[in-house]
N, C-alpha and C positions, 0 to 999 in steps of 0.2 A: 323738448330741448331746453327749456327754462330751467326744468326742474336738474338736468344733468347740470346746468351753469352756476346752478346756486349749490350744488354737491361738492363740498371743498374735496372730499377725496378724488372724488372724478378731477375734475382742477387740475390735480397738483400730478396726479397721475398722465393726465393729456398733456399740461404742462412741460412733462418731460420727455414724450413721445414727439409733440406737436402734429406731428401728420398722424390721426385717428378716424380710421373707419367705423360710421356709424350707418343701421338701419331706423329709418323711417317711413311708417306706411306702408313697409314692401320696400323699399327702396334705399338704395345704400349710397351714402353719401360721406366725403373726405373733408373730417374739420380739422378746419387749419387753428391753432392757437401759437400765439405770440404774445409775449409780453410787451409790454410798450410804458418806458418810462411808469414801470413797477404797477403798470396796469393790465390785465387781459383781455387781448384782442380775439373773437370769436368767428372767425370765416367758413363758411358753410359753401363747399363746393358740390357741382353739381356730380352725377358719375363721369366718371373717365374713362380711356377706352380701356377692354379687358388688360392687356399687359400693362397700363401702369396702374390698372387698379391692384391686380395682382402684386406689383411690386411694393403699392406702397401699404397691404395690409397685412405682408409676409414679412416684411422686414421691419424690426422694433427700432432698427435706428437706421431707418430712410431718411430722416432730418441731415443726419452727420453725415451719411456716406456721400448725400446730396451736396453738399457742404464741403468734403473731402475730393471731389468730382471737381470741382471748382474754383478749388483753392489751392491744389497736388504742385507742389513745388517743381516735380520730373517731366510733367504732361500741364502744357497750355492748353486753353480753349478760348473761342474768339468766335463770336455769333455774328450773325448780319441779317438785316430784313431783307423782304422782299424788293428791295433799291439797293443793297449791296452797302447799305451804310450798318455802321458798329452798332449793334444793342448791349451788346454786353463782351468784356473782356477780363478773363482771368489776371488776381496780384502779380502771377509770375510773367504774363506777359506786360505787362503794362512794366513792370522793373524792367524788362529785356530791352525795353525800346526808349526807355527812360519817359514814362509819362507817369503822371500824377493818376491817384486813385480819381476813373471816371472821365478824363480828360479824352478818352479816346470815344467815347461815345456820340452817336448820330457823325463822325466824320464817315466819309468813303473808305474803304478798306483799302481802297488802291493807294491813299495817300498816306495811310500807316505804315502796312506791311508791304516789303520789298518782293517783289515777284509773286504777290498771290494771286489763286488762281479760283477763292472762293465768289468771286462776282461771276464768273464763267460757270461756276459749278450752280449759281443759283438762278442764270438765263437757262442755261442748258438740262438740269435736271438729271444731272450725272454722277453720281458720286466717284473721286480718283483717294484710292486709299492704296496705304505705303508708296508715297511717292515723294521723290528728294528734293527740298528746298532750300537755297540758298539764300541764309538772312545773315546779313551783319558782319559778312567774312567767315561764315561757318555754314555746314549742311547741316538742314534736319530734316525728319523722319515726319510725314505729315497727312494725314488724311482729312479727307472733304468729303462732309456728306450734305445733302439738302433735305432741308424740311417739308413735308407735304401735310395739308389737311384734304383728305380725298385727292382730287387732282394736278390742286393747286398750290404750288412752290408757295413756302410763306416766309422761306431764307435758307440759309445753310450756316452749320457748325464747321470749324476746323478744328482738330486737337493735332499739337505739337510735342516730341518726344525731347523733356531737357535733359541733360545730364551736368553731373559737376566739370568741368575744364579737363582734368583727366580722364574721366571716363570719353565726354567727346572728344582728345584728343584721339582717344582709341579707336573710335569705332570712326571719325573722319579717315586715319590709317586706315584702315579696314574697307573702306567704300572705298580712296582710292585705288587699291591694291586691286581690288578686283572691277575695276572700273578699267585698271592697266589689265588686266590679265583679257578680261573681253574684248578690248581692244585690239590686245594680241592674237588673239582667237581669232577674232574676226577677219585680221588679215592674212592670216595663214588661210584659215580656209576664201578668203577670195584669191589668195597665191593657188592654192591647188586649182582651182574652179577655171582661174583664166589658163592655167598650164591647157597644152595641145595637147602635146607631144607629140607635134610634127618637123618634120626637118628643123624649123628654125628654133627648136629649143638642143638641140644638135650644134653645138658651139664651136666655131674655129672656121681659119680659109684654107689652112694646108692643106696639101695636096692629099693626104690621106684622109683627110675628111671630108673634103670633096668625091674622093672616090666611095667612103662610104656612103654619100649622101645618094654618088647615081646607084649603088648596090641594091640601097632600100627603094629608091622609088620602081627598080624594075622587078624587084621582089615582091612587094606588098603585095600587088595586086594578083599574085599566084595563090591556090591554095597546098602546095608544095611544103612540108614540113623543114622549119631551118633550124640552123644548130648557130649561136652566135659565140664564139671563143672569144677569151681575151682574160688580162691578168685581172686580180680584182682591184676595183677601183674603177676601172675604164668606159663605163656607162653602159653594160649590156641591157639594164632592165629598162633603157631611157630607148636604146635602139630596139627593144623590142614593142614598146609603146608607140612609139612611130611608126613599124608595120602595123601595127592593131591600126593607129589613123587614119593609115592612106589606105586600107585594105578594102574588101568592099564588105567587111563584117565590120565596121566601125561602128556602127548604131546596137552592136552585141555587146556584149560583156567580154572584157580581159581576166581570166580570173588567174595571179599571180600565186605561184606557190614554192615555197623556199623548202626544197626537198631536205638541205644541211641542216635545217632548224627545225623540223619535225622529228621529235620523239619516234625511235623505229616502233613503239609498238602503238603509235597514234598514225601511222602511215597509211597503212589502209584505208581506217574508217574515212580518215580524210580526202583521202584521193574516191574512194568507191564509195563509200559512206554505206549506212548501215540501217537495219529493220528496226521497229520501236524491241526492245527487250534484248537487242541482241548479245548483250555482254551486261556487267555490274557497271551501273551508270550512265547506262547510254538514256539519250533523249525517250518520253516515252513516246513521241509522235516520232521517233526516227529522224536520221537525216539528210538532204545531197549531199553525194560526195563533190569534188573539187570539179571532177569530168562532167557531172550533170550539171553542175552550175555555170560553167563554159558552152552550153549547149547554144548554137548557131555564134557563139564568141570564138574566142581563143584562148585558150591554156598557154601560160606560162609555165613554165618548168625550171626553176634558177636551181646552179646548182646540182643537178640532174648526174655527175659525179660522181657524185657522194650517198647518191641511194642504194639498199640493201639488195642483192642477188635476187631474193625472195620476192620482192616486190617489183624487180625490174620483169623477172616472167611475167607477173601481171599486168603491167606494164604494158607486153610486149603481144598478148592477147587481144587489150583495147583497142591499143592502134592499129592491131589488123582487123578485126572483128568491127570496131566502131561498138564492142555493146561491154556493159559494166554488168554486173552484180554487186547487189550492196552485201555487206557482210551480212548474214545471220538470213537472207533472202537466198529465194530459188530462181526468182522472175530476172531474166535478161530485160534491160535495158537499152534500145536503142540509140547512139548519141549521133550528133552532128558537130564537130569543133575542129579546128586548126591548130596544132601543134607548133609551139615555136620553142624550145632549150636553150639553154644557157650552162657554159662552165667555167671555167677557171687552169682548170686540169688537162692533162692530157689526155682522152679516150684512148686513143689506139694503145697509147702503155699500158691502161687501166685494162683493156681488151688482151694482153698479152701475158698482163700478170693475174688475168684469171678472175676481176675484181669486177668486171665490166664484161657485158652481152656481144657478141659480135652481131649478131643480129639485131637486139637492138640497136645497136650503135649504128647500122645503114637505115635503120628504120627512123632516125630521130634527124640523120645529117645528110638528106639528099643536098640540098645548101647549105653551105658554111660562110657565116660571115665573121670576118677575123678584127677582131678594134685592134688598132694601135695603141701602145701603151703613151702613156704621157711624154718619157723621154724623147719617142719619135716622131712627135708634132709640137716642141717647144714654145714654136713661133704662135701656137694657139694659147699661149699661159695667157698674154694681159687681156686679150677679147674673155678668156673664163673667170680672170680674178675680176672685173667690170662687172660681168655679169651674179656673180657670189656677191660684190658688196652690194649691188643695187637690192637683191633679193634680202640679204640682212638687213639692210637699215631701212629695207622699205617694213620687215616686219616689225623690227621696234620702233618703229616711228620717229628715227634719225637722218640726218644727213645724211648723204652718201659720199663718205670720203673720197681724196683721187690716193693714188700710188706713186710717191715720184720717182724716178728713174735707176736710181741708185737699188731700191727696195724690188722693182722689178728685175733691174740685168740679176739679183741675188736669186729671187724666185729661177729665173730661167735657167740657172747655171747649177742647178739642185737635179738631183737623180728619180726624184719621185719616183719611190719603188711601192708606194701606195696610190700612184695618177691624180684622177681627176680630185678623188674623195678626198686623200689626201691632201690635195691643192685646197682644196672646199676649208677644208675644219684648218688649215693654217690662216687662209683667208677670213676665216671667222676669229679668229682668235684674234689675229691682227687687229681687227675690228676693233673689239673688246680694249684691247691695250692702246690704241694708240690717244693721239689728243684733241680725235672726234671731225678734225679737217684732213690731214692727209696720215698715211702710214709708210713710216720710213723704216731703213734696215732693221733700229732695233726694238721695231714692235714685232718683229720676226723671229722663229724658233732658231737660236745656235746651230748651227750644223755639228755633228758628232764626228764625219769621218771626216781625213785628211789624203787628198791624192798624195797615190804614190810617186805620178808624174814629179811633186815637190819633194821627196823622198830621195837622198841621196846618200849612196853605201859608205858604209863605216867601216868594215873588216875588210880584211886581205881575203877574205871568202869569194868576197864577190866577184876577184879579180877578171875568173873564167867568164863570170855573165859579161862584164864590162869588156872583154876582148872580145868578145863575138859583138853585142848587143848593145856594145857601148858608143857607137856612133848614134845608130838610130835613137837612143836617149836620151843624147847631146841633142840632137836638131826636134824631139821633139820638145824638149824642157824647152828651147829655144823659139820654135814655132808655138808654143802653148803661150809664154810670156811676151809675145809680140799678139798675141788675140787677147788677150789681159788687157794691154796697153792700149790696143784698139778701138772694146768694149767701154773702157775708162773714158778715152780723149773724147769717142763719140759718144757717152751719157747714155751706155747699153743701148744703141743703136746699129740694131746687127747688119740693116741694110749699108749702110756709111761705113761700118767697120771690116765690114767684107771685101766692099769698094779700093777702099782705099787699102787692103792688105793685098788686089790685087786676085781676089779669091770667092769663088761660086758662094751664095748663102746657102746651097744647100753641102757644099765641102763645108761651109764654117758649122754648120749645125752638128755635120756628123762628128767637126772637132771635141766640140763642147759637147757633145754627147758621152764621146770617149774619155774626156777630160773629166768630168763630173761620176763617170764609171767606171773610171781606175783607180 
């Protein structure tokens, strides 16, 4: 070793490496050289373990990259002993916190950096890596690892991701956005989770909804196949989820299938499902169709309509047989499931004009249960618009505005020819537009049509309607603007306004029904 010390080329050569792996005796050893105030310092370390010996006899400038590690303008480092106090802290963080070079050393970590968690990571023996910390009025990006020699914790490192102001302003956007988005996530799916869909998500007290409610409960518990009509919009797949509830197949599977929205020549495989190979593309393990996935459940059928001739036969085999074949297969299938449909349509016309099964059609409708459309339970709009905004601004994480009076009697006096859904996505909108406390008329859609009741004739045309039809006109324009007036004085309060004209709430509803659909 003398003789290498006194070798100016060796020297000038280790000089420039500093970290140099030498053997001796058999034995490999890391000398460290430094200059020191224009003299050379000679440190003779003993071996290290394989991976830093490896790194530091493979790389010619382990000096700088060591160097580079520790001085990275973008990435902080900050060590601590075994006490959780500073050994060492990187230029860029000691600028971040405003201390002088060194000043941060032998303090508590706790008492420099704002919510760290490296005292915990060096009791506990846990490394927490990409985890978000909040220093100084900004997040960063921060991992904690602990040092061990054999068993024993002898401190922990943390490294900190900097960036320039613009970049962090980026990527702070960036966390929160999806910090909002999970959030949002997260309460949708606890909205689905608490949903029943038992009578009480079944919204309204009118008397037609009341009578749907005794329908379902004497229904469910049959295994009786039902047919539910109604226009769309009007919550068929909500009352068919509330049979699934109270049924005694509740603990089965619902499995819901939009016949309208299925591809006809995806029809099949879906419903009967299919062997591995049995066409270009199919799964190569095969797959259930919709009917075996329903097994001790209930199949939904929405829609039901609107399905192909071709496939109602098949259809029409299941439900009496109880057994499936998958396409491209020979083996019958045994099923067990409860049949519930849905339409929109009329069957019996569809049945008439050739488009629809007569057979099935007795085979799908031993019970029929019929919704009323929105017009013909108005009295149920502000218990549904309550229930819409609670459900919006519980998922954005808003107040729940109220409705005042005015913005309601407008809702109620509206034809909804789209119902409930309808009601929903104007309810949402409103939302959106209004100024986060209440929602007044004009956070509400325009109406487009004009009664004809306000409609008064211009030509000598009309004269003939007007001599037959022109009383009745008269006293209804008359009787329509005396329920205006009523609705106004009492702040769309139909019970008061009914009262006081003298007249049944359910004659005033069927007014306003007629009124809103002429």
């Amino acid at each position: 070793m003398k003789s290498l010390a006194l070798d100016p080329d060796w020297i000038a050569e280790a000089r420039i490496r500093r970290i140099n792996p030498m053997t001796l005796d058999r034995q490999t050893y890391i000398v460290l050289v430094i200059s020191v105030t224009g003299c050379d310092a000679i440190i003779i370390s003993g071996p290290p373990g394989d991976a830093v010996f490896d790194f530091l006899t493979s790389v010619d400038f382990a000096w700088e990259l060591m160097e580079q590690l520790l001085t990275d303008p973008f990435e902080g480092m900050i060590i601590v002993d075994d006490e959780a106090h500073i050994s060492y802290m990187s230029p860029v963080h000691e600028r971040f916190f405003g201390l002088k070079p060194g000043e941060a050393r032998t303090r508590p970590i706790e008492d420099v950096v704002e919510g760290t968690r490296l005292h915990k990571v060096v009791k506990s023996g846990k490394a927490e890596v990409g985890t978000i910390q909040h220093m100084r009025g900004s997040d960063r990006i921060v991992s904690r690892i602990p040092i061990r020699r054999k068993d024993k914790v002898l401190g922990a490192y943390g490294r900190v991701m900097f960036k320039g102001p613009e970049q962090l302003a980026i990527l702070n956007a960036r966390i929160r956005a999806l910090e909002g988005q999970v959030e949002f996530y997260k309460r949708e799916t606890e909205t689905l989770k608490s949903q029943k869909y038992g009578l009480d998500s079944i919204v309204g007290n009118s008397p037609a909804v009341q009578r749907l409610r005794a329908e379902i409960v004497k229904i469910a518990a049959l295994e009786i196949p039902v047919l539910i009509r109604g226009e769309s919009g009007t919550g068929k797949e909500l009352v068919a989820h509330a049979l699934h509830r109270l049924s005694p197949r509740r603990d089965g599977p619902m499995v819901a299938v939009n016949a309208a929205a299925m591809p006809q020549t995806l029809v099949e495989s879906e419903l009967f499902g299919y062997e591995p190979g049995a066409f270009t593309g199919a799964d190569k393990k095969g797959r259930k169709g919709k009917f075996e996935q329903a097994t001790e459940g209930i199949i939904f059928l929405d829609e039901i309509g609107d399905m192909p001739l071709e496939v109602q036969a098949k259809l029409l085999r299941v439900l009496q047989d109880r057994i499936v074949e998958r396409i491209g297969g020979d083996k019958p299938r045994q099923l067990e499931f409860r049949l519930i449909s849905a339409t929109n349509r009329d069957l019996q016309s569809l049945v008439e004009a050739g488009t629809f099964r007569l057979d099935l059609f007795y085979r799908i409708s031993p019970i029929v249960i019929t919704l009323p459309p929105l017009r013909e339970r108005i009295e149920d709009i502000p218990p549904l618009a309550s229930k819409f905004l609670e459900d919006i601004a519980y998922r954005h994480a808003r107040p729940t505005p109220s409705i005042d009076d005015d913005a309601l009697t407008a809702l109620m006096e509206r034809p909804w020819p789209g119902n409930i859904r309808q009601l929903q996505h104007e309810i949402e909108r409103a939302f959106a537009f209004c100024d986060g406390t209440m929602i007044k008329v004009r956070d509400l859609t325009e109406m487009k049509s004009v009664s004809q009741a306000e409609a008064l004739p211009t030509s000598a045309a009309s004269a003939p309607t007007m001599a037959t039809d022109g009383l009745r006109s008269i006293l209804d324009k008359v009787e329509n603007k005396g329920i205006r007036d009523a609705l106004a004085r009492h702040k769309g309060n139909k019970k008061k306004a009914a009262e006081s004209l003298g007249i049944s709430r359910s004659y005033l509803y069927r007014k306003l029904s007629q009124m809103n659909g002429t």
